[in-house]
N, C-alpha and C positions, 0 to 999 in steps of 0.2 A: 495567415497561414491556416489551412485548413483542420479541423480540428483532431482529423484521422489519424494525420501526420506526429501528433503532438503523443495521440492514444500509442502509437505504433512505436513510437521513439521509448514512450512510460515501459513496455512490454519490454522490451532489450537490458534498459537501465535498469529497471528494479530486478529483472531476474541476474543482471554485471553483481547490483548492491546486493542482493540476499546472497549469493556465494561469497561475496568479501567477508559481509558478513560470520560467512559459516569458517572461514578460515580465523577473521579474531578469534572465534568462539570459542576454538578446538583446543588449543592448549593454556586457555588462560581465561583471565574471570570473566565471565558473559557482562557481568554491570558494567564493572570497568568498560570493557568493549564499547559497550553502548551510548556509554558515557561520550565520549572521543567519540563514535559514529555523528552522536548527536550535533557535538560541536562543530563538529567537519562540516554537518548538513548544513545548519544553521548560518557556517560562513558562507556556502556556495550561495543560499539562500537569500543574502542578504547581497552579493553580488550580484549575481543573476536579477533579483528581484529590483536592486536597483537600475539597473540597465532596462528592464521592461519598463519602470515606473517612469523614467526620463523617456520613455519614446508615447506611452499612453496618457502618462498624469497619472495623478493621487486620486481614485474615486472610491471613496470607501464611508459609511455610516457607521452608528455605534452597534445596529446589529449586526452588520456584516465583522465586526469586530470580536463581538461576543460569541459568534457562531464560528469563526477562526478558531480564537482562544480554545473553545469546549474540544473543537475536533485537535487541533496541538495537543494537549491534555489525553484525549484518548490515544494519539499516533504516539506520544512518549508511552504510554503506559503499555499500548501494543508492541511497540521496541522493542522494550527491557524481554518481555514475554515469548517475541520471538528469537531473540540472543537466546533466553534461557534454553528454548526448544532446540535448535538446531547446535546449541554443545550435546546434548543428552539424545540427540538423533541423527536419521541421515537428512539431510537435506532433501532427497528426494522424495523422504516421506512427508517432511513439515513443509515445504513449501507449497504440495497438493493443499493440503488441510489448510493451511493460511489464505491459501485464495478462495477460498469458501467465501471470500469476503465480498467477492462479486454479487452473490445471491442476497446475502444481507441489503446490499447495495441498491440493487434490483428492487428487494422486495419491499424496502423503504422507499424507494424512488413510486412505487404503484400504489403504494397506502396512504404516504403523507404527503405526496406532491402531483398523484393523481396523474400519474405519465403510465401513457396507453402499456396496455401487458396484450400481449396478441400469442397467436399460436404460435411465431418461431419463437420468441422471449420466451413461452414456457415448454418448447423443447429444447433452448439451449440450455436451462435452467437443470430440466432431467438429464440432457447429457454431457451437463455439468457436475452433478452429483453422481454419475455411474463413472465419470475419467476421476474422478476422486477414489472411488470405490478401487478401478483398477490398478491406479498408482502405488495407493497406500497398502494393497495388499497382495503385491505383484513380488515377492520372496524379498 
């Protein structure tokens, strides 16, 4: 399947998950929440994930293990962080500022892995950071 497809489907879902999200959040403990988010992931995850692994195979080393791990570790600890945000805001404000994480993404991808940065890349990068600007400070 081509890869577009996969990106395009990620944009739908995670914006479906960040509002469920904001609904645990609202009248009850954001951990708690995330907690249960987490699990819930974790089962799709291991269904889903077995179902690709029986149609591709197991191809994995111990660093592609350790570099899993590290990024798991950072996406729980981003979780918990975004549960916290979006009880104590609106949604339409934390979910601009959370996708800043494109940029980060970006600019690791041009530093440490040496993927070409060209002139649309660094104007969608500014007109990435000005739809932040308008979001978050749009009343």
């Amino acid at each position: 399947m081509n890869w577009i497809i996969y990106a395009v489907a990620c944009v739908f879902l995670y914006g479906i998950m960040q509002f469920f999200i904001k609904l645990s959040s609202v009248n009850g403990n954001p951990i708690v929440s995330s907690v249960f988010f987490v699990a819930a992931q974790f089962a799709a995850q291991l269904v889903l994930g077995a179902y690709f692994i029986s149609k591709n195979g197991l191809d994995i080393d111990n660093v592609n293990i350790k570099y899993a791990a590290v990024g798991g570790i950072i996406a729980g600890i981003a979780t918990i962080l975004f549960f916290l945000a979006v009880q104590q805001a609106p949604i339409s404000k934390v979910v601009p500022i959370v996708n800043l994480n494109v940029l980060v993404g970006v600019m690791l991808g041009v530093l440490l892995l040496n993927e070409t940065m060209n002139l649309r890349i660094a104007a969608g990068v500014v007109f990435a950071i000005m739809s932040i600007y308008m979001l978050t400070n749009s009343g």
